[in-house]
N, C-alpha and C positions, 0 to 999 in steps of 0.2 A: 785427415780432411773430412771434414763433416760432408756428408750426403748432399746437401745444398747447394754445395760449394763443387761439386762433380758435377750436378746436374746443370749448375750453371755456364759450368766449363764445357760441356759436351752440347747446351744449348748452342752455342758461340758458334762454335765448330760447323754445326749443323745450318745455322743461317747462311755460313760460307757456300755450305754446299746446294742446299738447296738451290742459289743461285744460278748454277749450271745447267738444271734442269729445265724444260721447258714447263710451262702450263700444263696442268694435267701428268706431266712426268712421275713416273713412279718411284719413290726413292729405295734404298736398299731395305731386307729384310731388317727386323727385330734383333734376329740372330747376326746376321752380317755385323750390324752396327754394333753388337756386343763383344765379335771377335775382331772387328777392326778397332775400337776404340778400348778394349778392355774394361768397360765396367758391364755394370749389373745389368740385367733386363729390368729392372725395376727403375734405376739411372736412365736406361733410353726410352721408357714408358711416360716418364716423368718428362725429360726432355720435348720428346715430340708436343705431349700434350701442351706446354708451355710454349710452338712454334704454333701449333693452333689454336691455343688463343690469342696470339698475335698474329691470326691470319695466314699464317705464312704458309701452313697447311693445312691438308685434310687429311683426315682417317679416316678409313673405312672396315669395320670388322670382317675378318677375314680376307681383307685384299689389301690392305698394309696403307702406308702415308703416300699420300700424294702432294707434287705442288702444285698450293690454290690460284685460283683464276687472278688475275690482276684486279686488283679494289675499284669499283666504280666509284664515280665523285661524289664524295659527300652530301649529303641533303644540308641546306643550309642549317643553321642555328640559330635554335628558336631563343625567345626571350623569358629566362626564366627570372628575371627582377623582380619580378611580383613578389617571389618567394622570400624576400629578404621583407615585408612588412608582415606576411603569415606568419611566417616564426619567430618575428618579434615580436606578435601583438600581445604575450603577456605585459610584456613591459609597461603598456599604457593604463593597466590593471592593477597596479598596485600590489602586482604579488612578485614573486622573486622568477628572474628568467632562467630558460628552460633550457638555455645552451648546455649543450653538452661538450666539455675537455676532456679529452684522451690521452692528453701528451705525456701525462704523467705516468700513466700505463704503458704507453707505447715506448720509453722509456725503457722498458726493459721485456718489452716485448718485438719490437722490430729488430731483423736479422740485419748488422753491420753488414762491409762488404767481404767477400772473398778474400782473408790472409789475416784478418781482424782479430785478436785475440779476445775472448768475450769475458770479461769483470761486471757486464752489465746485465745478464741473465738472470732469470728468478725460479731456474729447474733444471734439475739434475742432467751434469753430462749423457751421452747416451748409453757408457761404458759402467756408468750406474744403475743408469734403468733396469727394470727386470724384465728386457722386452721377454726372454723363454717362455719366464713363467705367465707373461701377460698372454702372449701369444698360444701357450696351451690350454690357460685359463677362457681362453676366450674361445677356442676352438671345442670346449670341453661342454661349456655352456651354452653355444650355439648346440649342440647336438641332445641336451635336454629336454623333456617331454615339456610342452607346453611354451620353452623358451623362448618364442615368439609372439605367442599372445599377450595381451594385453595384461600389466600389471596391475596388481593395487595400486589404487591413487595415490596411497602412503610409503608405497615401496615395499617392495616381495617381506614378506614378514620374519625371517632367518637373516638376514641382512639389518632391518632396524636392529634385532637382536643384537646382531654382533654389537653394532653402532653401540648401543646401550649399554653391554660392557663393560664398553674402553669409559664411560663416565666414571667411572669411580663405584660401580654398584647401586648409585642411588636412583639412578633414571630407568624405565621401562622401555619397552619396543613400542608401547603404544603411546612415547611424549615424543617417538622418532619419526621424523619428514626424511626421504631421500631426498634430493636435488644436485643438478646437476654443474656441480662444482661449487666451490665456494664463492664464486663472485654472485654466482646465483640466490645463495643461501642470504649473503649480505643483503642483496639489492631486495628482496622477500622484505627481511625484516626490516630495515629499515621503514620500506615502503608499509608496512603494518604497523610500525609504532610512532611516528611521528607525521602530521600531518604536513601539507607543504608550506612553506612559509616558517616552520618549525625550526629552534634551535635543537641541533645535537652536539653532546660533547665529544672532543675525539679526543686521543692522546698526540702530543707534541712535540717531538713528529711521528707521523703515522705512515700508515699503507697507503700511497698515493688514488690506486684504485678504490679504495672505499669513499676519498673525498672524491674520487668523482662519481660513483654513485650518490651521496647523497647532492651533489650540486645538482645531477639530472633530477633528481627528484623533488627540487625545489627549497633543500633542507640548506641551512647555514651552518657549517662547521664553527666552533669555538674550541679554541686550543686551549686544550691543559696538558700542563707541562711535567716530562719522565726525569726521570735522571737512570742510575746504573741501577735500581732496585725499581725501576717500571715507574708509574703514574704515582705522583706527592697528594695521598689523600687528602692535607691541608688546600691545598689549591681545586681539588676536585669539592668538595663540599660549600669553599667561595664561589667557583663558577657552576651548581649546581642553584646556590643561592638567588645570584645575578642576572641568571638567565628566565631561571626555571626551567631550565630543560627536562624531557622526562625521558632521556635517552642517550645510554655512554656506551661508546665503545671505544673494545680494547682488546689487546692482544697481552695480556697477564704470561705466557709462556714464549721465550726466545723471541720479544718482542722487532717487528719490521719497523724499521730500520735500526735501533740501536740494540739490539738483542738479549736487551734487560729480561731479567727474569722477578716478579712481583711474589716478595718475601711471602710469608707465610703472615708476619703482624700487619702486615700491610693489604692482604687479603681480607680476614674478616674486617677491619676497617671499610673497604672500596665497597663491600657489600651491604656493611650499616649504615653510610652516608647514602646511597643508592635507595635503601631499602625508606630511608626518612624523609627522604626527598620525594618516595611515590614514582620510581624512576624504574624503567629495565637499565641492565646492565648487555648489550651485544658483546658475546665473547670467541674472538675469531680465535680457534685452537688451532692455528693453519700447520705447523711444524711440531706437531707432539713425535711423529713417527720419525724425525730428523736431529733427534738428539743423540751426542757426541758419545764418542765410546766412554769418553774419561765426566761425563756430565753426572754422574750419580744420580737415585733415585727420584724424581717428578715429581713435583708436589701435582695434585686430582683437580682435573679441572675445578672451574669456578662452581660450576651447576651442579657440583658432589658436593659441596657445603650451603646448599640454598633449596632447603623444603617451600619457599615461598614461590616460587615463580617468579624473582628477579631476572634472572639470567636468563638469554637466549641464547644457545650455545652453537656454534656453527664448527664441525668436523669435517677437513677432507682428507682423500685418500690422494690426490693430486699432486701435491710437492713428493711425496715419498715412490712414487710412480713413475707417471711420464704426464706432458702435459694434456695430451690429447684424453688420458684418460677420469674423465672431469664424473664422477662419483662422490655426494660428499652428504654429513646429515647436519639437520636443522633440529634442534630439538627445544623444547618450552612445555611449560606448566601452565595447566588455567586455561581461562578463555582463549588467551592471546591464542593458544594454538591452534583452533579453529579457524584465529583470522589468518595465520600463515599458512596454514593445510588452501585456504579460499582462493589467497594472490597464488600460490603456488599451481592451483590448478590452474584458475583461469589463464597464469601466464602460459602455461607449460606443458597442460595436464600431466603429465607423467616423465619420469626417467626414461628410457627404451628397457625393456625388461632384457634384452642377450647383455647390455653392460651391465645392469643389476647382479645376473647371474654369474657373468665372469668377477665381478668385482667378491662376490661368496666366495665361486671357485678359487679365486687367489688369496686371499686372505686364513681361508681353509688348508692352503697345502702347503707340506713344511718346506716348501721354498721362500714362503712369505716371510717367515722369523730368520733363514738363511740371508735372503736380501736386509733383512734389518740389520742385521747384526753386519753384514758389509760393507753397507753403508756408514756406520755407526764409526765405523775405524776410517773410512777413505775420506770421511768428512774432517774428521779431525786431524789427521797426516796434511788434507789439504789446507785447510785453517791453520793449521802450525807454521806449515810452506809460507803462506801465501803472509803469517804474521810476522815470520823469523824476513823474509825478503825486503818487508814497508820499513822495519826498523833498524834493518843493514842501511836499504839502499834509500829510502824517500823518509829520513825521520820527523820531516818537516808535515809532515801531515801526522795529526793526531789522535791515535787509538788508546783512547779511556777505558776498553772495556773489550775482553776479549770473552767471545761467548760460549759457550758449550752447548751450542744446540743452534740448528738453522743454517742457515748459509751464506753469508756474508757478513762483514765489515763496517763499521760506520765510523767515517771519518772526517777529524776538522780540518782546515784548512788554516793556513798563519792568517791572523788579522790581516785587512786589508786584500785579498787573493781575490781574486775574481771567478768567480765558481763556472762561469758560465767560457771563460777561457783556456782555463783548463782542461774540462771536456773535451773542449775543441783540439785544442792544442794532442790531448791525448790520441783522439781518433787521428787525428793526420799522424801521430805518430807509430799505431799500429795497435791500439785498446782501448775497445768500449768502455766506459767508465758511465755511472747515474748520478746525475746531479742530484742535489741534497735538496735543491728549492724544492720540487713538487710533494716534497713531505711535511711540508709547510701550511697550514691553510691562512696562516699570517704573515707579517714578517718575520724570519729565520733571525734566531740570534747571529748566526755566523753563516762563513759556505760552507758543506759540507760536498764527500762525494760517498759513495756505496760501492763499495765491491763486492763481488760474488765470487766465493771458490767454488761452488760447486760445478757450476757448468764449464769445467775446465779440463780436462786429457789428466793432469798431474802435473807433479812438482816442474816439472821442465817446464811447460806452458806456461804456470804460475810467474817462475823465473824468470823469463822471457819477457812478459805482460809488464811485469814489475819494475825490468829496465825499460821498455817501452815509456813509462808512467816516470823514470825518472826524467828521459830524455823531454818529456811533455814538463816537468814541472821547472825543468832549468830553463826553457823559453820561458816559461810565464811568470816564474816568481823569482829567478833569478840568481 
């Protein structure tokens, strides 16, 4: 049972009991509630704190929970209508609205309910995580001289290093940005290389979170379309043409959502249509640290075969971690980097230097290449599971493409399917699944849905989901 899923069960419990108390009543110790409910002190920390914010109680350090006073009445509700002509008043401007969509994100970021098997997560189970070594790393580097002060703007300079590195030997510690995480690193360049109103190219289908950065930013997505070998250069160079865009992004390694990997003759191609067009190329490396045992050697990022400064190269440490530990590098040639080191400060000024330093500490100790090499094998046992189960049990959905690298599935659906039924149909039947529309920034040739094995226990889970996902698919398609 995931931790969430106790804490919400023992929340439960707890509003029962409260109730018995009067006002002001003192409820049992920390420790009581940990020997009479059996879980963790960290479970009834949790707990509590989730009845006070719903009021129910009070804490008080050193004198334990209490229940809160009965709620006075409401102050009325004011009128905030006005705000609906404020935030739309780009609209009347001629330039593109500044709503912001999340759905597509949230998607695979909001927690199902309690018993939910999760296909729809976008990070590693917790049985993968390296919380030890995260946990020692972190403790190692909190106790650091200095490791509380202020960092470089640029990020502790042994850490760009590293970052620097993993390029392929062609990039310096001084073309490396820390920022924190990749959504961050995106939402930078973008916001540096395209002005608002701006077409950018994306690939088709994409990372649903980046089209909703560039939509807040005012930018218009145009699809260009992948197959199993990534992004069709022929079509990138027509809509390079048609638009004028001076800005692609792509995910060239174990691509999101179809987990194409972009050949090697098809690489210097994407870089000499880019490079003629006067264009950067965004290149999200999001899963290099997530390839499969059996994936063989990785072709070097994009930015190890580009002396010119096309490439903006964006590296996290985030999918191969946990997700809370959001560490990632932004790297560029030339001017541009100036303008990105600028938005980065102003948005952000800086990383927190203890997660800087633990993020060193961990990557430094041979538990790091331990956790690689773990995950390397559990990804793909799971990916085997989770393949060998869709083409026993659900043939009717169809995988074109099984990947070596990453963490999920991309799948079609039979002509005619209703993509947005099947979700449904699924979660009532006991598994998160991601619809395939929000990787669309047009219309989708077909439905599609996404699966995730990674954030799964193992092959049992898998199993389970999978029947789950048949019983969903015999209501809906028959």
């Amino acid at each position: 049972m995931h931790e969430r899923s106790s804490v919400g069960d023992l929340a439960k419990l707890l509003r029962d009991e409260v109730k018995r108390y009067s006002p002001g009543g003192k409820l049992p110790s920390s420790r009581a509630l940990v020997d009479r409910y059996r879980v963790s002190p960290v479970t009834v920390s949790r707990a509590l704190a989730q009845l006070s914010a719903e009021g129910l109680v009070v804490t008080r350090p050193g004198a334990g929970a209490f229940r809160a006073e009965p709620h006075t009445a409401p102050r009325p509700a004011g009128d905030t209508s006005w705000q609906q002509l404020a935030l739309s008043a780009d609209a009347t401007a001629d330039l593109v609205p500044r709503a912001v969509d999340a759905s597509g994100v949230l998607a695979s970021l909001a927690a199902p309910p309690a018993g939910v098997i999760e296909f729809n997560t976008g990070y590693l189970h917790p049985s993968l995580q390296p919380e030890r070594a995260l946990a020692a790393a972190l403790a190692r580097a909190g106790r650091r001289p200095g490791a509380w002060a202020r960092p470089p703007l640029d990020g502790i300079p042994e850490l760009r290093e590293w970052f620097a590195r993993g390029c392929g030997g062609a990039i310096t510690a001084s073309e490396v940005l820390i920022t924190a995480g990749g959504q961050s690193a995106l939402t930078t360049a973008l916001r540096a290389l395209a002005p608002p109103g701006a077409p950018v190219l994306v690939e088709s289908p994409t990372y649903p979170g980046m089209l909703a950065i560039a939509r807040a930013a005012g930018l218009r997505p145009v699809p260009v379309p992948v197959d199993t070998d990534g992004v069709r250069p022929e079509l990138l160079a027509a809509a390079f043409e048609a638009t004028g865009a001076r800005v692609f992004v792509c995910q060239p390694l174990f691509q999101n959502p179809t987990g194409a990997v972009l050949p090697s003759h098809r690489r210097g191609e994407v870089l000499r249509i880019a490079r003629a067009a006067g264009a950067f190329i965004v290149e999200d490396d999001f899963v290099r640290r997530l390839a499969h045992e059996d994936a063989g050697p990785l072709p070097a990022p994009l930015t190890a075969e580009d002396p010119d400064g096309v490439v903006v190269h964006v590296c996290s440490l985030t999918k191969a971690t946990s997700p809370s530990f959001r560490v990632c590098a932004l790297v560029a040639r030339g001017p541009v980097l100036e303008r990105l080191r600028a938005i980065q400060i102003v948005d952000n000024f800086f990383v927190p230097r203890p997660l800087q330093e633990a993020a060193l500490e961990l990557v430094g100790s041979p538990a790091w290449n331990r956790h690689l090499r773990a995950v390397a094998t559990q990804l793909k046992d799971r990916r085997d599971a989770m393949t060998s189960a869709l083409l026993r049990d659900v043939p009717e959905l169809a995988l074109s493409h099984v990947p070596s690298g990453g963490y999920h599935l991309w799948l079609r659906l039979p002509d005619g399917a209703e993509e947005a039924a099947l979700v449904g149909a699924a979660l009532r039947a006991g598994v998160a699944i991601t619809p395939g529309r929000p990787y669309f920034c047009a219309e989708p040739p077909a439905g599609y849905v996404r699966l995730s094995f990674a954030g799964l226990a193992g092959d049992a889970e898998i199993a389970e989901g999978v029947r789950r996902l048949r019983r969903a698919c015999d209501e809906v398609l028959g």
